[in-house]
C-alpha positions in Angstrom: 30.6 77.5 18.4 32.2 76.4 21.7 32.0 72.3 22.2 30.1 73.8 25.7 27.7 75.7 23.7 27.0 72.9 21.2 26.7 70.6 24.1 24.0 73.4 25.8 22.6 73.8 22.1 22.1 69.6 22.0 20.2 69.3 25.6 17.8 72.3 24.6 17.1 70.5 21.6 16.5 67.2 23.0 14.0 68.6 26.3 12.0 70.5 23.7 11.9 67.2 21.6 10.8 65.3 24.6 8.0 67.8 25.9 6.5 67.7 22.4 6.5 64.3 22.7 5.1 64.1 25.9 2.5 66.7 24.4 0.9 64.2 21.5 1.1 61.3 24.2 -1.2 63.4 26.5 -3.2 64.7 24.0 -2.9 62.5 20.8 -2.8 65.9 19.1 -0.2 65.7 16.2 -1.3 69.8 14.5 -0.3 73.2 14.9 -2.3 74.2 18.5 -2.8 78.0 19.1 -2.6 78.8 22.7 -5.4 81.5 24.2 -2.6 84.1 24.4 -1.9 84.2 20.4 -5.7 84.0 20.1 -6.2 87.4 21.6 -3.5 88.8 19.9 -5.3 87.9 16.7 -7.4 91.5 14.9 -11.2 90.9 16.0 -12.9 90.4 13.0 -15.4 93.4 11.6 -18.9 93.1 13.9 -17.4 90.9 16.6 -17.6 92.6 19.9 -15.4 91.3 22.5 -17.2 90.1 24.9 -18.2 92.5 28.2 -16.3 89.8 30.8 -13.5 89.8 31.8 -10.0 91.0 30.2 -8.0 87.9 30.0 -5.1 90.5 28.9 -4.8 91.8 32.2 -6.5 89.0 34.4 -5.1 85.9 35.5 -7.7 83.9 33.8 -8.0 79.8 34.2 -11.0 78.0 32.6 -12.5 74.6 34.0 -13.9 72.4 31.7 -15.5 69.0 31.8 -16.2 66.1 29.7 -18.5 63.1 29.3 -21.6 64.4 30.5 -24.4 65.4 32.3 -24.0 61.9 34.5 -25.3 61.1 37.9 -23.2 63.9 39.7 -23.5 66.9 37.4 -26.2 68.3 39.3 -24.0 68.9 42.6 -21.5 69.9 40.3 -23.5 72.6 39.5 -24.4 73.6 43.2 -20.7 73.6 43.2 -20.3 76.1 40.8 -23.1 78.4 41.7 -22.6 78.5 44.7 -18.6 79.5 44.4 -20.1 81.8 41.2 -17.6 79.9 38.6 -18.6 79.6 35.0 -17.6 76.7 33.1 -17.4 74.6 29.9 -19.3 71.3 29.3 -18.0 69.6 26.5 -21.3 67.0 26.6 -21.5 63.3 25.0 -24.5 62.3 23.3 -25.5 58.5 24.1 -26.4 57.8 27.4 -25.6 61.4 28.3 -27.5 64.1 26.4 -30.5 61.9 26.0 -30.6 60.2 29.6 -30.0 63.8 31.2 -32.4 66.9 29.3 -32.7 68.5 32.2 -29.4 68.9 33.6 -28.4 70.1 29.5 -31.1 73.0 29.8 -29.7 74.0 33.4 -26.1 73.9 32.3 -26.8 76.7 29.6 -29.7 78.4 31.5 -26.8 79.0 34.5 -24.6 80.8 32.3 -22.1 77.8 31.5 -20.7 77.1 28.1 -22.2 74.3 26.0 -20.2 72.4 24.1 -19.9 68.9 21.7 -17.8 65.6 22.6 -19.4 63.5 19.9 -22.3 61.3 20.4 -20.4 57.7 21.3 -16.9 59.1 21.9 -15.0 57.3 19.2 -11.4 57.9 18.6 -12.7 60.2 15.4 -9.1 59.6 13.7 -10.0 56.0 13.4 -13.2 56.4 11.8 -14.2 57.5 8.4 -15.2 61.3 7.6 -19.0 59.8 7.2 -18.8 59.0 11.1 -17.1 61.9 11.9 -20.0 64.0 11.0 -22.8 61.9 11.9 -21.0 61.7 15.5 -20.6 65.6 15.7 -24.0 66.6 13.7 -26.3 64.2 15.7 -24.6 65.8 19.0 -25.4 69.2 17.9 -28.6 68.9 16.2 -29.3 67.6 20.4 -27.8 70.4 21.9 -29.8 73.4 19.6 -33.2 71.0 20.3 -32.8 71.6 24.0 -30.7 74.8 24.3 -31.9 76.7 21.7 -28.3 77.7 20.7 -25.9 75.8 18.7 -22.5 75.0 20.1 -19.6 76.4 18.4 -16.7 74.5 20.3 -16.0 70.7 20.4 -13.5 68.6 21.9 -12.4 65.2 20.7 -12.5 62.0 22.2 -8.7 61.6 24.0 -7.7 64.8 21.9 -7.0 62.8 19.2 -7.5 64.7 15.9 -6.1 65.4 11.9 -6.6 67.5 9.3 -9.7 65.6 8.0 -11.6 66.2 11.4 -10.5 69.4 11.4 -12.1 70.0 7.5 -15.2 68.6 9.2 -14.9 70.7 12.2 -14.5 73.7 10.1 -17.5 73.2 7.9 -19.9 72.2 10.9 -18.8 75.8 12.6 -16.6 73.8 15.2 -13.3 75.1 17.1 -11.6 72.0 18.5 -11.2 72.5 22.4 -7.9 70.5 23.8 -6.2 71.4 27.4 -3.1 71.9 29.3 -3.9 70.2 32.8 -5.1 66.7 33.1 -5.5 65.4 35.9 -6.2 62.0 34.6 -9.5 61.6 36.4 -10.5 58.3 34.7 -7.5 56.7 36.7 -8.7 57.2 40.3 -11.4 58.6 42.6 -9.0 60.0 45.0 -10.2 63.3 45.2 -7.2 64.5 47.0 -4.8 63.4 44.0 -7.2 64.7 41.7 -6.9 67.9 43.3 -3.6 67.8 43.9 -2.4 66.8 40.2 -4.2 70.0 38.8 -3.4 72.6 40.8 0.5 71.4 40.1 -0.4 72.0 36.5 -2.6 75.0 36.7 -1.4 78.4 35.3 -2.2 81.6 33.7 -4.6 80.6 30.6 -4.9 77.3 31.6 -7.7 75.3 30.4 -8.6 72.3 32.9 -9.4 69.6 31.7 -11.9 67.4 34.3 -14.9 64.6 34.2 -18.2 65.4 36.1 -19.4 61.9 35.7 -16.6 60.8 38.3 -17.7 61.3 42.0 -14.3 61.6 43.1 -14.1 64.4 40.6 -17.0 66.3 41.4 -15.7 66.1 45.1 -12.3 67.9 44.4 -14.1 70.6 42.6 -14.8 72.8 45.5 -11.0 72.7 46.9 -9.4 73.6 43.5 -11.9 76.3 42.9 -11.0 78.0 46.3 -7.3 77.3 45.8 -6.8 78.9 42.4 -8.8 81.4 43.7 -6.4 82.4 46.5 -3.6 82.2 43.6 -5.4 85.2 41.7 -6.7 83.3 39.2 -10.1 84.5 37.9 -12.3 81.6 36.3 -13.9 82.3 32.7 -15.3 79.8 30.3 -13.3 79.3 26.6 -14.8 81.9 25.0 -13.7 84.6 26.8 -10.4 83.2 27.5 -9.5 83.7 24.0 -11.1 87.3 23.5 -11.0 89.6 21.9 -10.3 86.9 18.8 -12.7 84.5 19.0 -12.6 80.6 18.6 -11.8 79.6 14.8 -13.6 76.7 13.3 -11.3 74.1 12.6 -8.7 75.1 14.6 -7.4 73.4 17.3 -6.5 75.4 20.9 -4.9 74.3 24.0 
């Protein structure tokens, strides 16, 4: 090898290095991820139907999801979305949430959005014991079917951060685990226009976007993303049919 080539060799190494770092700070996700494009490619299991949506093989699919609801702003949120006729996923939080907000629970899934389970308190679930883990995700579930009548099968955790002993937990409560590839970092500012402007920068095919409805700057950037990726091509699914034909593996974490 050529002292140019092992020089070329040694940069590679080093940017791939530093993007999987950068990956674990965003995310705190240390474990194998599988991405929505190796999902499809995986055989659908006997009985499983894909679903009749759209073909994420072919389209330019992007998915918008949102955490830390329902919250004060959820309901325009969702005039937002029906009125633009975009699906999305809630990834809903229990106290102070769920229980303040029935209503707004019952109309995400009666409008055709995907529900979904963010723990009850939002603890970092990698610093808590496997007795809190499942008391956090159970209690948030056992919510969800009460008023929903269907039981989530996707979760995301608090800050992304999860192991292999959430993931065991995840697994035996039915639960995917959820991450994303675009932040905007929502919790930092209510500019709406930086909000906007940070995830469009990061959106791409099979992106899964990760946003907060219980900010009002948030909620406010919605309609200008939605119409921009729109005018890209993109075509807006919830996680589900992102990953079809394969379906969402309990356990397993995606991004």
């Amino acid at each position: 090898m050529t002292k140019h080539r092992a020089s070329r060799r040694k940069t590679l190494t080093a940017a791939l290095s530093a993007a999987a770092s950068l990956a674990l700070v965003l995310t705190g996700c240390s474990m194998e991820t599988v991405s929505p494009k190796d999902a499809r490619a995986k055989p659908v299991q006997q009985g499983m139907a894909a679903p009749d949506a759209v073909n994420c093989a072919k389209a330019e699919c992007i998915a918008l999801t949102f955490d830390g609801g329902p919250g004060p702003y959820t309901a325009k949120l969702l005039d937002v979305l029906k009125e633009k006729d975009v699906p999305a996923t809630f990834f809903l939080l229990g106290k102070k949430h769920i229980d303040r907000h029935p209503d707004l629970v019952r109309r995400i899934a009666d409008e055709g959005h995907e529900v979904a389970n963010h723990t009850w308190t939002h603890p970092r679930l990698t610093e808590v014991d496997a007795g809190q883990v499942r008391e956090e995700l159970e209690r948030t579930q056992r919510e969800l079917v009460k008023l929903t009548g269907k039981e989530p099968t996707l979760m995301r955790p608090p800050q992304g951060r999860t192991d292999e002993d959430v993931a065991k937990i995840c697994k035996e409560l039915g639960l995917a685990q959820i991450l994303w590839s675009t932040t905007a970092k929502d919790y930092s500012t209510n500019d709406s226009g930086l909000i906007k402007e940070r995830t469009l920068g990061q959106a791409d095919r099979d992106g899964i976007i990760l946003l907060h409805d219980i900010y009002k700057g948030t909620v406010a950037a919605v309609p200008g993303i939605i119409d921009e990726l729109k005018q890209r091509g993109y075509t807006f699914v919830t996680v589900p049919p992102l990953l079809a034909p394969g379906t969402a593996e309990p356990g397993k974490v995606y991004r």
